[in-house]
MOPAC internal coordinates of N, CA, C and O (Angstrom, degrees):
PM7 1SCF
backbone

  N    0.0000 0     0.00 0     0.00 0    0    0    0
  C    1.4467 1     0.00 0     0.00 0    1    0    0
  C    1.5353 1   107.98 1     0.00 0    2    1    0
  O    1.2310 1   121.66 1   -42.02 1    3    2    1
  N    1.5313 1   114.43 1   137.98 1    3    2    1
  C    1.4948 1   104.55 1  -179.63 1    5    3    2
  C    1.8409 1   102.04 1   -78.68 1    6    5    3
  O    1.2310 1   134.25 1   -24.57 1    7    6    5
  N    1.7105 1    90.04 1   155.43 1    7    6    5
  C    1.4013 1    95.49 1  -176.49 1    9    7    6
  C    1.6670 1   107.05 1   -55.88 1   10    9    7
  O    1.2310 1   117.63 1   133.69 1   11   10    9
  N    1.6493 1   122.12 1   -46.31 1   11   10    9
  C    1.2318 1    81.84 1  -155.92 1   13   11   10
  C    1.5408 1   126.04 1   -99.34 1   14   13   11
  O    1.2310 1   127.45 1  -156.28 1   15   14   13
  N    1.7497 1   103.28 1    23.72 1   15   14   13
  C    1.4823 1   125.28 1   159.51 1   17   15   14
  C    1.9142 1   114.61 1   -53.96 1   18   17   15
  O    1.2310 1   130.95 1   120.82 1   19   18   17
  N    1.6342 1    96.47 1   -59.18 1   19   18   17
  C    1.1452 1   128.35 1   171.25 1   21   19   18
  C    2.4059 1   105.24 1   -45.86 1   22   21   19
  O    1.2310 1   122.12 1   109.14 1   23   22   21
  N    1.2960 1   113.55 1   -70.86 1   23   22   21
  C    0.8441 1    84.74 1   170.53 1   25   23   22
  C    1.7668 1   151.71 1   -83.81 1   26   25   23
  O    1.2310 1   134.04 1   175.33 1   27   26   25
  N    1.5065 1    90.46 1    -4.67 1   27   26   25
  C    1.9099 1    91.39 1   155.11 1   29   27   26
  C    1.2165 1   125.96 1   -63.79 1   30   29   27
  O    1.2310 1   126.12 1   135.26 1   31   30   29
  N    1.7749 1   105.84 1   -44.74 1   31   30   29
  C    1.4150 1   102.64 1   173.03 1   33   31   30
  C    1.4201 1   128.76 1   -83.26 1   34   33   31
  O    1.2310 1   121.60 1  -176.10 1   35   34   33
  N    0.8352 1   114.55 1     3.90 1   35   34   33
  C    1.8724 1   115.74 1   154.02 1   37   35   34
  C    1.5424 1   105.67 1  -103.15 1   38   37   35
  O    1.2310 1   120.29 1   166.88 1   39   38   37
  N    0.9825 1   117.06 1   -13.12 1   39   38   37
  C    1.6862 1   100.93 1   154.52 1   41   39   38
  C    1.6209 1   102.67 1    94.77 1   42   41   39
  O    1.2310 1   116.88 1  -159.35 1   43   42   41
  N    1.3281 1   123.54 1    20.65 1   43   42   41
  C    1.1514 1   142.02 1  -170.67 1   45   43   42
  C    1.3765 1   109.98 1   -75.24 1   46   45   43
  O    1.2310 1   126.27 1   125.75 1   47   46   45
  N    1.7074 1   105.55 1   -54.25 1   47   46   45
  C    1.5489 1   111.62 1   161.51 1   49   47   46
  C    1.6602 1   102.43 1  -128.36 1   50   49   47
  O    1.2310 1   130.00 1     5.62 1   51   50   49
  N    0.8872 1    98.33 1  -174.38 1   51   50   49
  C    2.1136 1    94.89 1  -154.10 1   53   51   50
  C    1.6836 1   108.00 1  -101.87 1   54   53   51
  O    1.2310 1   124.03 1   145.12 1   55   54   53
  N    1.4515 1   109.87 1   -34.88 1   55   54   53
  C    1.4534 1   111.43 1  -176.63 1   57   55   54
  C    1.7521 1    98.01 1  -124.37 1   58   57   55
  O    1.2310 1   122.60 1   -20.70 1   59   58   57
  N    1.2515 1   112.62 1   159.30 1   59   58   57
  C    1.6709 1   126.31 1   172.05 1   61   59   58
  C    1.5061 1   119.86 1   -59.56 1   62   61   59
  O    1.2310 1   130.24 1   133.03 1   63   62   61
  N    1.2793 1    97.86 1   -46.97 1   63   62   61
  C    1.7878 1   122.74 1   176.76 1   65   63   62
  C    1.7777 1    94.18 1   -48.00 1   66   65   63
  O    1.2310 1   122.71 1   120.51 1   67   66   65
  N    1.2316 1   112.42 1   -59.49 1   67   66   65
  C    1.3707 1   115.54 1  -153.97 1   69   67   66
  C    1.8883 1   100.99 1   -74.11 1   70   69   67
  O    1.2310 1   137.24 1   141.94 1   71   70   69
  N    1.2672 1    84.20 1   -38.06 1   71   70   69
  C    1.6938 1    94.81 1   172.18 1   73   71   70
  C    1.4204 1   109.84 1   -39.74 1   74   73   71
  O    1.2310 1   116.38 1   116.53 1   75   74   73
  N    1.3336 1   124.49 1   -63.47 1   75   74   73
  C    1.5198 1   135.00 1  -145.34 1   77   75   74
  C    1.4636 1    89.98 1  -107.10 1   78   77   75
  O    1.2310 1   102.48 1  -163.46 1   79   78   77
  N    1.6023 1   149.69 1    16.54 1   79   78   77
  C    1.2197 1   172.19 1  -105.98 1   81   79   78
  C    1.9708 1    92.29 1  -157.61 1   82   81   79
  O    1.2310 1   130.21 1    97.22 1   83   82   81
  N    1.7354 1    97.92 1   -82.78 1   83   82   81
  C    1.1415 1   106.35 1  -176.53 1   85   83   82
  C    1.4579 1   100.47 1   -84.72 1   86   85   83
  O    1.2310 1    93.31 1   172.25 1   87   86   85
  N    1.0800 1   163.43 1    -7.75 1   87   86   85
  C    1.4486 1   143.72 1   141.05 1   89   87   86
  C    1.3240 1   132.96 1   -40.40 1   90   89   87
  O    1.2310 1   129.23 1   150.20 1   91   90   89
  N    1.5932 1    99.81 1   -29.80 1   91   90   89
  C    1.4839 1   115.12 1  -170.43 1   93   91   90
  C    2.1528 1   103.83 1   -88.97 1   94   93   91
  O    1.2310 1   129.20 1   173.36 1   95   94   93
  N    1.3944 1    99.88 1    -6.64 1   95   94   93
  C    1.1955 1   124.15 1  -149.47 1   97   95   94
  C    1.7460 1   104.51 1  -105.76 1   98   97   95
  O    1.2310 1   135.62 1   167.50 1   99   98   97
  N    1.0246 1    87.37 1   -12.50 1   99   98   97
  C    1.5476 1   115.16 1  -165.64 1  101   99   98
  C    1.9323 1   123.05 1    59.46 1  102  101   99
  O    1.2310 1   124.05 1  -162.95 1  103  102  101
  N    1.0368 1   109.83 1    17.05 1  103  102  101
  C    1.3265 1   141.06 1   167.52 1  105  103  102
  C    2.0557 1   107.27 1   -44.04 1  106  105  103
  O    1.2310 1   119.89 1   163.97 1  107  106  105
  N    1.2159 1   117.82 1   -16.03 1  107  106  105
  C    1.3294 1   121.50 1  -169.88 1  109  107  106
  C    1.3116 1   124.13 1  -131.21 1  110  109  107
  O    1.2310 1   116.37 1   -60.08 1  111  110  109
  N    0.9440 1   124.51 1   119.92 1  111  110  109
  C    1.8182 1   113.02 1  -177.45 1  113  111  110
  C    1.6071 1    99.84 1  -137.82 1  114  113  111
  O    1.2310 1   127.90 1   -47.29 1  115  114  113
  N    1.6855 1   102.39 1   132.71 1  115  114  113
  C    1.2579 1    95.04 1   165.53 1  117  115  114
  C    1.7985 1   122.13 1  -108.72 1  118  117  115
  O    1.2310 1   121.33 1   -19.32 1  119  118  117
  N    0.5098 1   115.06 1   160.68 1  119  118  117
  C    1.2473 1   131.58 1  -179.00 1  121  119  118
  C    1.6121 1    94.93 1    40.17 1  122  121  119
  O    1.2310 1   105.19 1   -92.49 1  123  122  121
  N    1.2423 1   145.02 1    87.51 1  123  122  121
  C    1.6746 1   134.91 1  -108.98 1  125  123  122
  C    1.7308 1   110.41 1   -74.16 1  126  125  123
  O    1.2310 1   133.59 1   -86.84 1  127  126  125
  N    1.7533 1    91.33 1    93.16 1  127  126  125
  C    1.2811 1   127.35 1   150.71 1  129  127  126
  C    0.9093 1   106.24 1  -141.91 1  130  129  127
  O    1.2310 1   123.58 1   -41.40 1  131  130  129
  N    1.8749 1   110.74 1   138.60 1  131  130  129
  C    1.1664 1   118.05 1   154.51 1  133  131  130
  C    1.4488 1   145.86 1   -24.79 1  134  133  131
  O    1.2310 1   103.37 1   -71.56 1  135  134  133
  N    1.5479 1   148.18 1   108.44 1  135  134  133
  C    1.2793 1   115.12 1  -139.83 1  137  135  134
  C    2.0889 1   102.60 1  -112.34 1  138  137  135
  O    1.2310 1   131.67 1    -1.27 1  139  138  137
  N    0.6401 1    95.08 1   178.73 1  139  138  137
  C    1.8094 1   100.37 1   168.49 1  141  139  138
  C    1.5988 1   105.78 1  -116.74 1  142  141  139
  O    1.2310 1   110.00 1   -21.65 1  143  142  141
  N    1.0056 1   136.38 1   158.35 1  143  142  141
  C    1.5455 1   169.91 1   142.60 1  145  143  142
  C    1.8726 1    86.18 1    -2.33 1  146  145  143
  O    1.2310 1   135.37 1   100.60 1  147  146  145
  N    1.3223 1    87.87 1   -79.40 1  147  146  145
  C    1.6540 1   107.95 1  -154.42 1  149  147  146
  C    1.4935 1   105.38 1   -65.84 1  150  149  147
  O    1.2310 1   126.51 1   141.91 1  151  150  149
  N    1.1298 1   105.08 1   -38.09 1  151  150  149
  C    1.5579 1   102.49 1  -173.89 1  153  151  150
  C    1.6533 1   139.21 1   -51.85 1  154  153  151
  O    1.2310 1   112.84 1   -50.93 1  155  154  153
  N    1.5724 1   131.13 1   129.07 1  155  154  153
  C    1.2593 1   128.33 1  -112.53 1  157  155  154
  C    1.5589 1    91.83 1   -93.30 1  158  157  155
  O    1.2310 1   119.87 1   -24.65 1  159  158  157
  N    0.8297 1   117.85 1   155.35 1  159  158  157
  C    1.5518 1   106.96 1  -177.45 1  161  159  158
  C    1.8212 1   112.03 1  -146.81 1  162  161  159
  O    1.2310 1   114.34 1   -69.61 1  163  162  161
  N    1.6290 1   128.33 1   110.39 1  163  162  161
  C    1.0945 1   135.29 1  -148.70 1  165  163  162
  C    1.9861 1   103.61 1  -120.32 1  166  165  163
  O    1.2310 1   120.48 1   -18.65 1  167  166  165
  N    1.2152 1   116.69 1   161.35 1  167  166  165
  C    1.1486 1   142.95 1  -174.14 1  169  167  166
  C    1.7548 1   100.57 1   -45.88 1  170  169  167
  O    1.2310 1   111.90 1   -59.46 1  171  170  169
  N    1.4214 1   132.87 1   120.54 1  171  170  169
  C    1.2145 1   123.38 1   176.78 1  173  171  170
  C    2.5084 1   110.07 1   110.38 1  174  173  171
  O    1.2310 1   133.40 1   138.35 1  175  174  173
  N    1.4547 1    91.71 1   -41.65 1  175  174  173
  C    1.1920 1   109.98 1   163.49 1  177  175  174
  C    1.8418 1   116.25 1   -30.23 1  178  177  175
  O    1.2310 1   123.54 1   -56.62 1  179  178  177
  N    1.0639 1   110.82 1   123.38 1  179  178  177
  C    1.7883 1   107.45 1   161.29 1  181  179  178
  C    1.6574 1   114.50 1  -107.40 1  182  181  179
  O    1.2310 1   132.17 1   -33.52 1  183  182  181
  N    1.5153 1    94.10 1   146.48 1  183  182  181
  C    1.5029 1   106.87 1  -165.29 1  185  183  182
  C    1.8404 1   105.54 1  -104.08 1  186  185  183
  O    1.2310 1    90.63 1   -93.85 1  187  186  185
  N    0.8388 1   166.52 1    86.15 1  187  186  185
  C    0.9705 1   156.58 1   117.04 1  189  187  186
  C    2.0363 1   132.74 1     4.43 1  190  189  187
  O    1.2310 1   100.97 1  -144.69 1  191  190  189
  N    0.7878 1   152.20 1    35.31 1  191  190  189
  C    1.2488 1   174.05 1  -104.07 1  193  191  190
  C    1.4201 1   104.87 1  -124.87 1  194  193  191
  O    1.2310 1   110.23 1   -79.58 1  195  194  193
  N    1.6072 1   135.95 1   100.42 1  195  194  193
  C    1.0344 1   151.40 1   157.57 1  197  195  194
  C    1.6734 1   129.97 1   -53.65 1  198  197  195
  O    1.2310 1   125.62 1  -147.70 1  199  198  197
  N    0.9095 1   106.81 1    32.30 1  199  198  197
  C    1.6184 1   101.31 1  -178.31 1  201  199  198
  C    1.1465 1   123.41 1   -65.87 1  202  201  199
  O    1.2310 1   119.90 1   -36.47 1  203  202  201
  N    1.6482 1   117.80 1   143.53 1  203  202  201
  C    1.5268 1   103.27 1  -152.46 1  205  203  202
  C    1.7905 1   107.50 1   -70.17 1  206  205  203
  O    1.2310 1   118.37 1   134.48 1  207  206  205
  N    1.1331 1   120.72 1   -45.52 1  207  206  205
  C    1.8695 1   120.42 1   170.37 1  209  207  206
  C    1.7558 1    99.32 1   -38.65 1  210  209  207
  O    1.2310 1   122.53 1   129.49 1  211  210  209
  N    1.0247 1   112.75 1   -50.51 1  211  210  209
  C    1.9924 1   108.88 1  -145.04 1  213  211  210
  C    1.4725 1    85.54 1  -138.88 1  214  213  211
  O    1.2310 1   129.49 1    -5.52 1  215  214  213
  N    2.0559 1    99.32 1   174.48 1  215  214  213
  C    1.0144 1   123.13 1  -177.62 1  217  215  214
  C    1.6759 1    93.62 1  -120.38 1  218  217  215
  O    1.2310 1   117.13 1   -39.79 1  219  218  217
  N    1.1575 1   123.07 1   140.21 1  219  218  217
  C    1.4365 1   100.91 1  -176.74 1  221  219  218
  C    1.8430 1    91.51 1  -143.61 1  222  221  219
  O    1.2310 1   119.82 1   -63.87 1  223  222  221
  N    1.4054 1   117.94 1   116.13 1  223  222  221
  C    1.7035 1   136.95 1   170.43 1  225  223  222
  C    1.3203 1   111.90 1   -80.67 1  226  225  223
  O    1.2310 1   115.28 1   -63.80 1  227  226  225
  N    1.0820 1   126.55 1   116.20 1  227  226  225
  C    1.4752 1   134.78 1   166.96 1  229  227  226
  C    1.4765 1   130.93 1  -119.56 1  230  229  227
  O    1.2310 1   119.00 1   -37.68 1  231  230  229
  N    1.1990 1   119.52 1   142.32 1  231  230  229
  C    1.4612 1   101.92 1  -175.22 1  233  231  230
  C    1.9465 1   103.18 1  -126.40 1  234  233  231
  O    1.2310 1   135.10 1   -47.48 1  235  234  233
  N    1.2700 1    88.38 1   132.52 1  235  234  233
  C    2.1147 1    96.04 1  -168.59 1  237  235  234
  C    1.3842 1    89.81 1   -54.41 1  238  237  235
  O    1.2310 1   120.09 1   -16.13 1  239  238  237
  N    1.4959 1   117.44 1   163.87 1  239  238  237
  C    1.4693 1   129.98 1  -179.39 1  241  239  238
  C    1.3102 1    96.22 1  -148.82 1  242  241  239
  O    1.2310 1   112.52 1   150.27 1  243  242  241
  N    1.3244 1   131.72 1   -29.73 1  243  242  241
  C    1.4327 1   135.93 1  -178.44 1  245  243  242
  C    1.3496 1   106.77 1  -143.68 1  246  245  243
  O    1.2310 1   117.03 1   -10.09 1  247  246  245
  N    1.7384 1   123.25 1   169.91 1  247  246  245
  C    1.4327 1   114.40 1   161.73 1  249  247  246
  C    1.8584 1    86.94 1  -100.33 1  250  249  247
  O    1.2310 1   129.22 1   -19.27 1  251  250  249
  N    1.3306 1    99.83 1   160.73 1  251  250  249
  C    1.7399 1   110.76 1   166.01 1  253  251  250
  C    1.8618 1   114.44 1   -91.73 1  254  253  251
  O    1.2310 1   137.63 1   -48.71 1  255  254  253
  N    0.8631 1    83.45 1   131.29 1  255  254  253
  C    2.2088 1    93.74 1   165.38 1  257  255  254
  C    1.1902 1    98.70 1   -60.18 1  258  257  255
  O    1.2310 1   117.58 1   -26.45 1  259  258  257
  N    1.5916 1   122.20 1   153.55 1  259  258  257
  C    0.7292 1   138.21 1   145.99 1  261  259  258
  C    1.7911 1   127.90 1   -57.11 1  262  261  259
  O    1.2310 1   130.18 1   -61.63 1  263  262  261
  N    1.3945 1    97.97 1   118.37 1  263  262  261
  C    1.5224 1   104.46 1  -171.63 1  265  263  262
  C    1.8704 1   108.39 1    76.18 1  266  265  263
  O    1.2310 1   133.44 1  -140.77 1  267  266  265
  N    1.3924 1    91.63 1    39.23 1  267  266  265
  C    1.4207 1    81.06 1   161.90 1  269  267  266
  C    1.4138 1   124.94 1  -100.81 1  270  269  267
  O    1.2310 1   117.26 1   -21.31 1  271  270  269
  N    1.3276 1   122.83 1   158.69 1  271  270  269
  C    1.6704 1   143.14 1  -164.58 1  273  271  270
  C    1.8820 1    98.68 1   -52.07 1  274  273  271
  O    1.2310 1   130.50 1   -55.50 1  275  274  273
  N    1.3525 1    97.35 1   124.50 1  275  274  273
  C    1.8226 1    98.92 1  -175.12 1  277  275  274
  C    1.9310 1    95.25 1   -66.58 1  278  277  275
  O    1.2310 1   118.30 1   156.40 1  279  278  277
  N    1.2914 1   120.85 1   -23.60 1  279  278  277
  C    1.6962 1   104.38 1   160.84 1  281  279  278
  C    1.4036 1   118.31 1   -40.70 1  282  281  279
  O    1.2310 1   122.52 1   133.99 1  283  282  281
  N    1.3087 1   112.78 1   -46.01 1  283  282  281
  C    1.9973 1   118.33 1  -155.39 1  285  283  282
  C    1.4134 1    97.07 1  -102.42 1  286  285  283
  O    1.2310 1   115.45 1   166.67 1  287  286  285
  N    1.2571 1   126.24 1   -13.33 1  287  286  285
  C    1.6740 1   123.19 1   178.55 1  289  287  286
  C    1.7133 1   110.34 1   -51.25 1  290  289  287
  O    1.2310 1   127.94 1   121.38 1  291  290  289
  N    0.9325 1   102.31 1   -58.62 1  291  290  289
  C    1.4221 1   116.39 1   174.54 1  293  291  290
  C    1.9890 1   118.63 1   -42.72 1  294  293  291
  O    1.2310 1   128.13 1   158.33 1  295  294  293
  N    1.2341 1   101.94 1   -21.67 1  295  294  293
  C    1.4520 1   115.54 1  -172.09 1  297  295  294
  C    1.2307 1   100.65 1   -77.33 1  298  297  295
  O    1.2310 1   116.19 1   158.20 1  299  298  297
  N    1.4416 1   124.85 1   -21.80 1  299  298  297
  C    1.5073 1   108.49 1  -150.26 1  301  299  298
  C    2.1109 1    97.38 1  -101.73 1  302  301  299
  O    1.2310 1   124.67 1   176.21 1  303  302  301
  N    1.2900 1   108.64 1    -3.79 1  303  302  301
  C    1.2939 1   106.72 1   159.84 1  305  303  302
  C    1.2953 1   120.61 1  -112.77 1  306  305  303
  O    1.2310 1   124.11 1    10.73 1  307  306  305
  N    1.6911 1   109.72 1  -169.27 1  307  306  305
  C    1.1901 1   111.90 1   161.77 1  309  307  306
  C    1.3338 1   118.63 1  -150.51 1  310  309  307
  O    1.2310 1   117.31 1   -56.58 1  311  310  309
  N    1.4348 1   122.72 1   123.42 1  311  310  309
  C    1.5776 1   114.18 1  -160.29 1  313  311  310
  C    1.9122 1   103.24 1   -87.56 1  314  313  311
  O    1.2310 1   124.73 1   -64.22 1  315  314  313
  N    1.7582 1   108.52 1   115.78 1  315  314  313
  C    1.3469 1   112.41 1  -172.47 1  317  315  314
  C    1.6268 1   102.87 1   -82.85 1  318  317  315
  O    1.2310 1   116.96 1   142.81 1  319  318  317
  N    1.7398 1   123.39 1   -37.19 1  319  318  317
  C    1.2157 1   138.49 1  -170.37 1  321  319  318
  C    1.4715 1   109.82 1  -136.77 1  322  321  319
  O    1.2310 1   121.63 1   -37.43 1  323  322  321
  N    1.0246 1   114.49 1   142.57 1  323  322  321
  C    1.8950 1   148.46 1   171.81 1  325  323  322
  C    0.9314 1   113.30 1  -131.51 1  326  325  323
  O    1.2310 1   121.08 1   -71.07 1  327  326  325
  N    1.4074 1   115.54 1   108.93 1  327  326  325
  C    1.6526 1   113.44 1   169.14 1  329  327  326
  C    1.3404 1   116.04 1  -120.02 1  330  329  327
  O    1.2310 1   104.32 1   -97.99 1  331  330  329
  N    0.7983 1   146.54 1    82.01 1  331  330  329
  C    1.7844 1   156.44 1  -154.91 1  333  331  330
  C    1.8800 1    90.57 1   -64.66 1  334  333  331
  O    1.2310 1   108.64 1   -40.98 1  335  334  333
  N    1.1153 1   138.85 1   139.02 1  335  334  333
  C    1.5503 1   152.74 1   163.25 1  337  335  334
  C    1.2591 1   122.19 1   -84.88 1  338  337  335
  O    1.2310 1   121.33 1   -41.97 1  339  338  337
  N    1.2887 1   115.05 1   138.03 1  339  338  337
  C    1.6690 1   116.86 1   169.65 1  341  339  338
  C    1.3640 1   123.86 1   -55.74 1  342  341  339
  O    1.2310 1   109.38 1   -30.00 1  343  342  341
  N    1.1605 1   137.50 1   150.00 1  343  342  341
  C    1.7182 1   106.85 1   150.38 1  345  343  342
  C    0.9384 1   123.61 1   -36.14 1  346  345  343
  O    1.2310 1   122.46 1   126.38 1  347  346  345
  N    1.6698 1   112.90 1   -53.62 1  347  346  345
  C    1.7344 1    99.95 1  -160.17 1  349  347  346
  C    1.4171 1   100.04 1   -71.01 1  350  349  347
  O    1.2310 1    97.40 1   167.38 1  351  350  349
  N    1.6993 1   157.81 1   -12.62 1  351  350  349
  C    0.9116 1   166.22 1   134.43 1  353  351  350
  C    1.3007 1   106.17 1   -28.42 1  354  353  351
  O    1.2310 1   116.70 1   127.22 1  355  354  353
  N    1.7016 1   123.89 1   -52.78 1  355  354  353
  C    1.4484 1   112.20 1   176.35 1  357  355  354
  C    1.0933 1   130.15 1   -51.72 1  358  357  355
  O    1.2310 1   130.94 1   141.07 1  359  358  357
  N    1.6545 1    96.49 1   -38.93 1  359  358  357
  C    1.7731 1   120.17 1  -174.09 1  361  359  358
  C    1.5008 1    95.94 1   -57.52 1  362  361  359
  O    1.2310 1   115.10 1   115.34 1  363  362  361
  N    1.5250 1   126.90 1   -64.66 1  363  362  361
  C    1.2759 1   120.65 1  -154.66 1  365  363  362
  C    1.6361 1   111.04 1   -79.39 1  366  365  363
  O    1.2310 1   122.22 1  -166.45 1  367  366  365
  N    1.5320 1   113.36 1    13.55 1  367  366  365
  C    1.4891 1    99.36 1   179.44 1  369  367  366
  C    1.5833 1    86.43 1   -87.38 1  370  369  367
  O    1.2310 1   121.72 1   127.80 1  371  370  369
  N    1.2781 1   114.31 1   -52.20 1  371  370  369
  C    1.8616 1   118.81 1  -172.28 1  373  371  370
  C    1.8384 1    88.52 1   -18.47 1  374  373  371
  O    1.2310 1   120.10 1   180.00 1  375  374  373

């Protein structure tokens, strides 16, 4: 599944655009490399996820169906690390 199919539909980030947004941004690493949009991303995989507040580590546990229930989205990862950022940390990701 491409990653950033994978993260709309687990609900990780909300739209596709924004998906392939921070990929292009370098905002994503999987398994820690930098990732692209397209790139295929399978069961066991770690996500790395740049959001500007937090750092947030996940590891896939399932792929999601298409159009699945925002209840079960959440199932198909698993968050290993949360790191919430300072401001002055926010400032210096800009």
């Amino acid at each position: 599944m491409r990653l950033d199919i994978f993260l709309k539909e687990s609900r990780l980030i909300k739209r596709r655009p924004k998906a392939k947004e921070f990929c292009e941004a370098g905002r994503i690493s999987v398994n820690d490399i930098r990732a692209k949009s397209g790139k295929e991303v399978s069961v066991g995989d770690t996500l790395l996820i740049k959001y500007p507040s937090k750092h947030l580590t996940v590891q896939i546990v399932a792929l999601p169906g298409r159009g699945m229930p925002p209840t079960q989205a959440s199932e198909c990862y698993r968050i290993t690390e949360e790191r919430k950022l300072s401001p002055q940390e926010m400032w210096m990701e800009e």
